[in-house]
C-alpha positions as CSV (number, residue, x, y, z in Angstrom):
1,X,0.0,0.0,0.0
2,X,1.3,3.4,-1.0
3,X,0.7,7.2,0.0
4,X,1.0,10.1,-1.9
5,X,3.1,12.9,-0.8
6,X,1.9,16.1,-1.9
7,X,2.9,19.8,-2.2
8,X,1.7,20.9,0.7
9,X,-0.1,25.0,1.2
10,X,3.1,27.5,0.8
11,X,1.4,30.7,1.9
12,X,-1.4,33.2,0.2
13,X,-0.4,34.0,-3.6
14,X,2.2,31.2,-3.9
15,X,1.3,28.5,-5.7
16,X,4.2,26.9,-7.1
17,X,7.7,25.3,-5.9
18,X,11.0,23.9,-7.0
19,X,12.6,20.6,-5.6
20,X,15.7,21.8,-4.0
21,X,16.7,18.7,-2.7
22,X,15.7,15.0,-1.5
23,X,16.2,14.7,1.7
24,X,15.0,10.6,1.6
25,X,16.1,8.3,-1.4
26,X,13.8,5.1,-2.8
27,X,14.3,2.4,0.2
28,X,15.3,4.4,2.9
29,X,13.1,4.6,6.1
30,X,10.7,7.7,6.5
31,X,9.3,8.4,10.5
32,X,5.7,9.9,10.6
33,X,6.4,13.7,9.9
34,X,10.1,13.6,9.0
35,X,11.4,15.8,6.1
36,X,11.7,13.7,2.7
37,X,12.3,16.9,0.7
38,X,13.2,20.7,0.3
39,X,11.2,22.7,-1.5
40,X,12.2,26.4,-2.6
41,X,9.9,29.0,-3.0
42,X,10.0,32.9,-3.8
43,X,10.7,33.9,-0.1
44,X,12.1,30.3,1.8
45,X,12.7,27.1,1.3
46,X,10.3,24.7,3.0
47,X,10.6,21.4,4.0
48,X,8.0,18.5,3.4
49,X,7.1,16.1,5.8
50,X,6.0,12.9,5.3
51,X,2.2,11.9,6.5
52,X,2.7,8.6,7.2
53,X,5.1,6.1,8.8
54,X,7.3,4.1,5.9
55,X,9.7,3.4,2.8
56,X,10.8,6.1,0.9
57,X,9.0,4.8,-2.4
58,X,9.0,6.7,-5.8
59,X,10.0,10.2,-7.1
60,X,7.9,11.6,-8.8
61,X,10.2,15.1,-9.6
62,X,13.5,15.5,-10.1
63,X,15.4,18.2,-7.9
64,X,15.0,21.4,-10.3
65,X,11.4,20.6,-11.2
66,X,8.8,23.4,-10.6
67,X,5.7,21.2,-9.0
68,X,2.3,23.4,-8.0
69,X,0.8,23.6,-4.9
70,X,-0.9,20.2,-4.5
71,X,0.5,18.0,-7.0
72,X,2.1,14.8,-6.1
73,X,5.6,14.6,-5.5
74,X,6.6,11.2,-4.2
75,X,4.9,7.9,-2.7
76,X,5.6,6.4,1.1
77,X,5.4,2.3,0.8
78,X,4.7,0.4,3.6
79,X,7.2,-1.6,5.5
80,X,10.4,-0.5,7.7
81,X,12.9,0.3,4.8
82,X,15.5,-3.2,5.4
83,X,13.5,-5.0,2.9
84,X,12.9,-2.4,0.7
85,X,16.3,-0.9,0.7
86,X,18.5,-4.8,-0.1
87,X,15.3,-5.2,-2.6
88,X,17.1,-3.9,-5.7
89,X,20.6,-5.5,-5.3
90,X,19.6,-8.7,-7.2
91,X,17.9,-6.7,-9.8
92,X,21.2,-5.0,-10.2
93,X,23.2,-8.5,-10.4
94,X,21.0,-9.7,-13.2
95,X,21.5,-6.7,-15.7
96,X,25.2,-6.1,-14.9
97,X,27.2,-8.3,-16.8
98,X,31.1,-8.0,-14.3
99,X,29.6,-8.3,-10.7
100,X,31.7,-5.0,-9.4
101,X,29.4,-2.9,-11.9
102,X,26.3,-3.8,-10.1
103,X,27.8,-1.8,-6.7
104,X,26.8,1.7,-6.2
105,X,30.1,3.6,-6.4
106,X,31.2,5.8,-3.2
107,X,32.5,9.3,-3.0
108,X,35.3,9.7,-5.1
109,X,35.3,6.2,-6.8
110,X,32.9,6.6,-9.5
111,X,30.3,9.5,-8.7
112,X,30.6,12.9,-10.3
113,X,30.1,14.5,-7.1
114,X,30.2,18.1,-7.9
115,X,27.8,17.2,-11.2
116,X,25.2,15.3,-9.2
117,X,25.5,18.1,-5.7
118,X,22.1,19.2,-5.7
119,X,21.4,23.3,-5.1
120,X,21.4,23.2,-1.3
121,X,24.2,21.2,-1.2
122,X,26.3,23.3,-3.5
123,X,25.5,26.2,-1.2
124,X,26.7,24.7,1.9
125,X,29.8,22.9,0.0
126,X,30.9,26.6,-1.1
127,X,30.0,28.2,2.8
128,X,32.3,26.0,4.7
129,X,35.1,25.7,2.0
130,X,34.9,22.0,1.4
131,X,36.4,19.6,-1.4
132,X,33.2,18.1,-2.2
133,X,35.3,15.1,-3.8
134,X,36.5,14.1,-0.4
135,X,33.2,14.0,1.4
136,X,31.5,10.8,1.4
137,X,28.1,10.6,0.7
138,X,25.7,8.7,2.2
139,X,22.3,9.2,-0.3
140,X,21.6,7.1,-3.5
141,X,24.3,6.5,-5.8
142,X,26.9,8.0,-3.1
143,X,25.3,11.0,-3.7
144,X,26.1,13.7,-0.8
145,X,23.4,15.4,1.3
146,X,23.4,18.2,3.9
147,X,24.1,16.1,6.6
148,X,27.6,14.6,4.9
149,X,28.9,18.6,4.4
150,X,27.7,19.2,7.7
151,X,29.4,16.5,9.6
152,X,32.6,17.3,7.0
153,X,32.6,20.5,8.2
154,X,31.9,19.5,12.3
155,X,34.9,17.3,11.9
156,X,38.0,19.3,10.8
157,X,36.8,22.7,10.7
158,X,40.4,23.7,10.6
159,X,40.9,22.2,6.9
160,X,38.3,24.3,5.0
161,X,40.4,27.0,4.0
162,X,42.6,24.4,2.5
163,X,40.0,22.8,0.4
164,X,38.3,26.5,-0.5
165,X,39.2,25.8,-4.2
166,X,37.6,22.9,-4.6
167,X,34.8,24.3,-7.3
168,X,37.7,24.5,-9.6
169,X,37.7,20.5,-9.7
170,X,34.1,20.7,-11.5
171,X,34.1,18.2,-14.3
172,X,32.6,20.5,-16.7
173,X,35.5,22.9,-16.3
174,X,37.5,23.5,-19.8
175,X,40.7,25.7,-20.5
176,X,44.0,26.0,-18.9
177,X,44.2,25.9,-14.8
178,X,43.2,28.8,-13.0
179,X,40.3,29.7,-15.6
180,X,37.9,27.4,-14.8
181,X,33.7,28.2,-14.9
182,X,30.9,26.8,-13.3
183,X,27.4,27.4,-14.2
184,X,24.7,27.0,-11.1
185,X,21.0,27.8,-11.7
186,X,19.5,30.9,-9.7
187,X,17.7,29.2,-6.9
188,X,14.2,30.5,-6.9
189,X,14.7,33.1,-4.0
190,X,17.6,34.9,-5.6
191,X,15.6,35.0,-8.9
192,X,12.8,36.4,-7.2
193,X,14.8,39.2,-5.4
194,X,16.3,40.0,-9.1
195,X,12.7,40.6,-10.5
196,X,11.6,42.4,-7.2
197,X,14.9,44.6,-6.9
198,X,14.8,45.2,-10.6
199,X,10.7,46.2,-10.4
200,X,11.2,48.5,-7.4
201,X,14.0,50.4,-9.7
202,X,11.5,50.4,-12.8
203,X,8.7,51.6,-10.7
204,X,9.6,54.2,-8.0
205,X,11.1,57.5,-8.7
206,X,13.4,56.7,-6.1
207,X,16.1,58.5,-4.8
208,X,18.7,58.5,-1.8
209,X,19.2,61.6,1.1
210,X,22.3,60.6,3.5
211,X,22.7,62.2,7.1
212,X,25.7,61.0,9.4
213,X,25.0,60.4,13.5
214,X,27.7,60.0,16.5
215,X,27.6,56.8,17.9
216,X,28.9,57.6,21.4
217,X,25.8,57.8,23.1
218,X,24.5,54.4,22.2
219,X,27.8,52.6,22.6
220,X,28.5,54.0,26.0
221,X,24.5,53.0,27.1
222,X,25.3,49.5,25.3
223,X,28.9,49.2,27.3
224,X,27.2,50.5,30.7
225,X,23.7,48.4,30.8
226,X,24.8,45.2,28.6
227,X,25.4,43.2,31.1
228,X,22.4,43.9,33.5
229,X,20.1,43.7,30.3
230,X,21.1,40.1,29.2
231,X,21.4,39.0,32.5
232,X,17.1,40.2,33.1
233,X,16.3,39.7,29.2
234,X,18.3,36.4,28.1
235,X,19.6,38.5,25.2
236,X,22.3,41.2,24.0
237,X,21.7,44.5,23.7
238,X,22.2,45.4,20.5
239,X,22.6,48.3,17.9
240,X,19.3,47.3,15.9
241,X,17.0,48.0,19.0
242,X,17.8,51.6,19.1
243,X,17.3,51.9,15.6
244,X,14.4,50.2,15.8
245,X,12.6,52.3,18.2
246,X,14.1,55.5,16.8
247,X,12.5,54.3,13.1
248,X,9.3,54.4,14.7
249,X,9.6,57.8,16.6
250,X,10.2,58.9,13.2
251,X,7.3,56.9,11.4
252,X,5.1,58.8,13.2
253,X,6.0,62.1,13.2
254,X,6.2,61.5,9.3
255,X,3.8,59.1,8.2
256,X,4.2,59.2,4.4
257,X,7.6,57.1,4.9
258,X,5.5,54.5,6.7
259,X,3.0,54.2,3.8
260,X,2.8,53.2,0.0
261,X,1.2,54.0,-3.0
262,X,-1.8,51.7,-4.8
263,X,-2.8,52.6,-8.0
264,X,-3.8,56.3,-7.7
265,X,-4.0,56.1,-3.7
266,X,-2.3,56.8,-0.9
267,X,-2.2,53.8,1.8
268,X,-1.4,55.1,5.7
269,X,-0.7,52.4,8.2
270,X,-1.3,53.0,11.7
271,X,1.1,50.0,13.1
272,X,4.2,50.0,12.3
273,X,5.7,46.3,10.7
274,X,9.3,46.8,10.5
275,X,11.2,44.4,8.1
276,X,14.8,43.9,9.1
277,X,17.5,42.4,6.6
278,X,19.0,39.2,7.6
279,X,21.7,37.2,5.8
280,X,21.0,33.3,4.9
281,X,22.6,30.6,3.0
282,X,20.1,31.6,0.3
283,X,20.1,35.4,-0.3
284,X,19.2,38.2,1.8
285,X,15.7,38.2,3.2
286,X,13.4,40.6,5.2
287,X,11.1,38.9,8.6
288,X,8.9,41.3,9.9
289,X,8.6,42.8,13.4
290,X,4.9,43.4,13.8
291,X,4.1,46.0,16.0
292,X,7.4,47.6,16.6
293,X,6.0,50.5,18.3
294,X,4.6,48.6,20.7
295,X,7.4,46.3,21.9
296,X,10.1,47.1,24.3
297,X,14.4,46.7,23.5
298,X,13.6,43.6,24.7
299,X,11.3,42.3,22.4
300,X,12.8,43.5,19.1
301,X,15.9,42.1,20.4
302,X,14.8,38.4,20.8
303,X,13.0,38.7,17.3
304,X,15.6,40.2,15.5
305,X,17.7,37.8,17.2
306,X,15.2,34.4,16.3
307,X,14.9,35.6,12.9
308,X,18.5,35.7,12.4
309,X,19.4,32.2,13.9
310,X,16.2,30.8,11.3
311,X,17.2,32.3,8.6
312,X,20.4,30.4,8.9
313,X,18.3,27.3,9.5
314,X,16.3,27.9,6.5
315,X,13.4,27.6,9.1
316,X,12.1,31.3,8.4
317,X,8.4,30.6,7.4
318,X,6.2,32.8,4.5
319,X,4.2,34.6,7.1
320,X,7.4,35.8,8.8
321,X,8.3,37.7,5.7
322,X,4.6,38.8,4.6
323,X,3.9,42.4,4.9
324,X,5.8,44.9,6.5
325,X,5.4,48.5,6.4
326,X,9.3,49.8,6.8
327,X,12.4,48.4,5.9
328,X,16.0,48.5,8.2
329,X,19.0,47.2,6.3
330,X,22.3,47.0,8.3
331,X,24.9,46.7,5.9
332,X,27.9,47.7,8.5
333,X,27.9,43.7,9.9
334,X,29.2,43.3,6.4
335,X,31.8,46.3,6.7
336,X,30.1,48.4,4.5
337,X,31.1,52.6,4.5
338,X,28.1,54.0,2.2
339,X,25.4,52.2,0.3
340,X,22.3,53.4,-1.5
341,X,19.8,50.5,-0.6
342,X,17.2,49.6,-2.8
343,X,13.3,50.0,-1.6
344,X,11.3,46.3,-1.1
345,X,7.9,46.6,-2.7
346,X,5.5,47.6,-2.1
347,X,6.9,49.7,0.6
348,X,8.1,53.3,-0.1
349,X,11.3,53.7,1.7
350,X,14.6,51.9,3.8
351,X,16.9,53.0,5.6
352,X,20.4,51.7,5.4
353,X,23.2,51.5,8.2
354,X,26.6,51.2,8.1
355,X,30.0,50.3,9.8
356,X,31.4,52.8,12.8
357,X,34.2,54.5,12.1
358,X,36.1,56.6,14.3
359,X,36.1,60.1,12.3
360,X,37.5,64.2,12.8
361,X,33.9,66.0,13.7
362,X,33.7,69.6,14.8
363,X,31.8,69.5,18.3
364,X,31.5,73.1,19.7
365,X,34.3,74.6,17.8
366,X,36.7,71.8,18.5
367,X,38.0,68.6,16.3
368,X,37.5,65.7,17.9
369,X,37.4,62.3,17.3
370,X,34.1,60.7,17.2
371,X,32.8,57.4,16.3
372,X,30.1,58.2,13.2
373,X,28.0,56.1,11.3
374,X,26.3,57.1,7.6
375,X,23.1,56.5,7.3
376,X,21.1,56.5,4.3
377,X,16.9,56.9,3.1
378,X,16.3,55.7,-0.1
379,X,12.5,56.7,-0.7
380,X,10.1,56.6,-3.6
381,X,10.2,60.5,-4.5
382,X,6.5,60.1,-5.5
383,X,5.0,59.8,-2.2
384,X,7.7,61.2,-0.1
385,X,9.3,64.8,-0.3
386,X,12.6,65.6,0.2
387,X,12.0,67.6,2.9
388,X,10.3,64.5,4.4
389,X,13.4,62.5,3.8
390,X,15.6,65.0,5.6
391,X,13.6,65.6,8.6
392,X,13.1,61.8,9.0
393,X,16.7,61.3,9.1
394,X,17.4,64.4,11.4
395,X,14.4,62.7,14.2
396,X,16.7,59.5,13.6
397,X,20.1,61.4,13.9
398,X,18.9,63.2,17.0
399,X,17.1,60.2,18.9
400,X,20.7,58.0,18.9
401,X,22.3,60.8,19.5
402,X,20.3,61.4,22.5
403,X,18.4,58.1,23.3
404,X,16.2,59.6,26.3
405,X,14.6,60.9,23.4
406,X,13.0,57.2,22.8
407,X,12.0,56.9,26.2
408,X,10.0,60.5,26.3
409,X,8.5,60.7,22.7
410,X,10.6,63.7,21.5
């Protein structure tokens, strides 16, 4: 007795996936609710689990197909996956004419590894600077999975800067050593963030104003309550958490930043759902804080902080990234001086923050040495003035400058 294994619901307007990656092979054993496959979507890659207790049975897509929501992708058999899994040996002994033919060939004795590395894999090969051709893999054919790069990696972390050049080894490779190429299909998230990058530019009249602020306020009330905060909180007290409150003081003295344009309207929103950048193995991606005018440094810390640690998981979900009103892009983790960001549809503006950097100012007559941040607004000029832009950034430069601003509403 088989069942089906479907697409499952991916979130409101999304109705179509692509196989990243098999998780379970044909014959392998499959507990009630354990992932058999990755699927990648616009925003995340989501993982399906299996309704029933079984065998792995048939594939029904390849990794790199596009399936819709819904549509079969595989079957579970019954059984405990022993039988199943020694099932095909003597079907292999009868075709094969030498006996050694018959054996499914291991890492490096057979496989083209780097050919048959499925997306996800590729990504996490190239993260941790692996030789894929010295990994063994433990999924069909010797193919390798997540798990094989991840215990490769857990196990000599110290030789992955060795084997960094490993993509030059990719069969497909022609010309003399040193120019090698590699072709690797966009996943679907960083071909979505193309078109949606790309639109924003097509469709907004948008423009950048810069401002710069002093940092010493904030890093002297990080270096004198960090410790008591984590200790009460469970969390660090970060830069992001005075940016984020100082985005909604802001917000609301200028509501026009907070808003977006439909059709020949103006949309106002009286909440305030901030989206916050965060790196992952896939591509940039924006969770939302809901509500972040009502939550406390706490709160935003432990969400910006959750939403960081998933995205690295690839455990972010659609409805963390759905909606948002506001967009904070902090492109100093990174090292970055100056940057004009790009807005994410169908909001109207984001604001972009950079590295600290200890630079001359004039304070009261004097030069003194200061540590200064840019910042930068990129805003769609058709909603949003210019004088708008600039008096949004002077409420932000003034309330890190002077963060007992945040806690009185000035």
């Amino acid at each position: 007795m088989s069942t089906e294994v479907k697409v499952p619901t991916l979130g409101e307007s999304v109705t179509e996936a692509t196989i990243g990656e098999w998780l379970k092979q044909p014959g392998d054993a499959v507990a009630l609710d354990e992932p058999i496959a990755s699927l990648e979507t616009d925003k995340v890659a989501v993982e399906v689990p299996s309704p029933v207790a079984g065998v792995m049975g048939q594939q029904v897509a390849a990794v790199g197909d596009t399936v819709n929501v819904g549509a079969v992708i595989a079957t579970i058999e019954a059984g405990d996956g022993k039988a199943a899994a020694a099932a095909p040996a003597p079907a292999k002994a009868e075709t094969a004419a030498p006996a050694p033919a018959a054996t499914a060939p291991a890492a490096g004795e057979g496989v083209d590894t780097v050919a048959t590395m499925s997306p996800a894999v590729r990504r996490l090969v190239l993260e941790h600077g692996l030789d894929p051709t010295k990994i063994k893999g433990s999924g069909k054919d010797g193919r390798l999975t997540k798990e094989d790069v991840l215990a490769a990696a857990n196990a000599a972390p110290e030789a992955a800067p060795a084997s960094a050049p490993a993509p030059a080894a990719a069969p497909a490779a022609t010309g003399a050593p040193g120019r090698q190429e590699e072709r690797v299909k966009m996943t679907r998230l960083r071909q979505t963030i193309a078109k949606r990058l790309k639109s924003a530019q097509d469709t907004a009249a948008m423009l950048t104003t810069f401002n710069d602020v002093d940092m010493s306020a904030v890093i002297e009330a990080r270096a004198r309550y960090k410790d008591l905060f984590e200790k009460k909180h469970g969390v660090r007290l970060g830069f992001m958490g005075f940016f984020a409150k100082a985005a909604c003081l802001a917000l609301k003295d200028i509501p026009a930043v907070n808003g977006r344009i439909d059709g020949d309207e103006i949309v106002y929103h009286n909440y305030m759902d901030i989206s916050v950048a965060v790196s992952g193995p896939s591509g940039l991606v924006v969770p939302v804080i809901r509500n972040a005018e009502t939550l406390s440094f706490a709160d935003i810390e432990k969400t910006i902080g959750d939403f960081g640690k998933r995205a690295k998981e690839g455990t972010l979900t659609m409805d963390d990234m759905t909606g948002g009103t506001f967009t904070i892009s902090n492109g100093g983790v990174f090292g970055s001086l100056m940057s004009t960001p790009i807005i994410n549809p169908p909001q109207s503006a984001v604001l972009g923050l950079h590295r600290i950097d200890e630079r001359p100012v004039v304070v009261n007559g004097e030069i003194v040495v200061r540590p200064m941040m840019y910042l930068a607004l990129s805003y769609d000029h058709r909603l949003i003035d210019g004088r708008e832009a600039v008096t949004f950034l002077k409420t932000i430069k003034e309330a890190i400058e002077d963060p007992t601003r945040l806690l009185i509403d000035l």
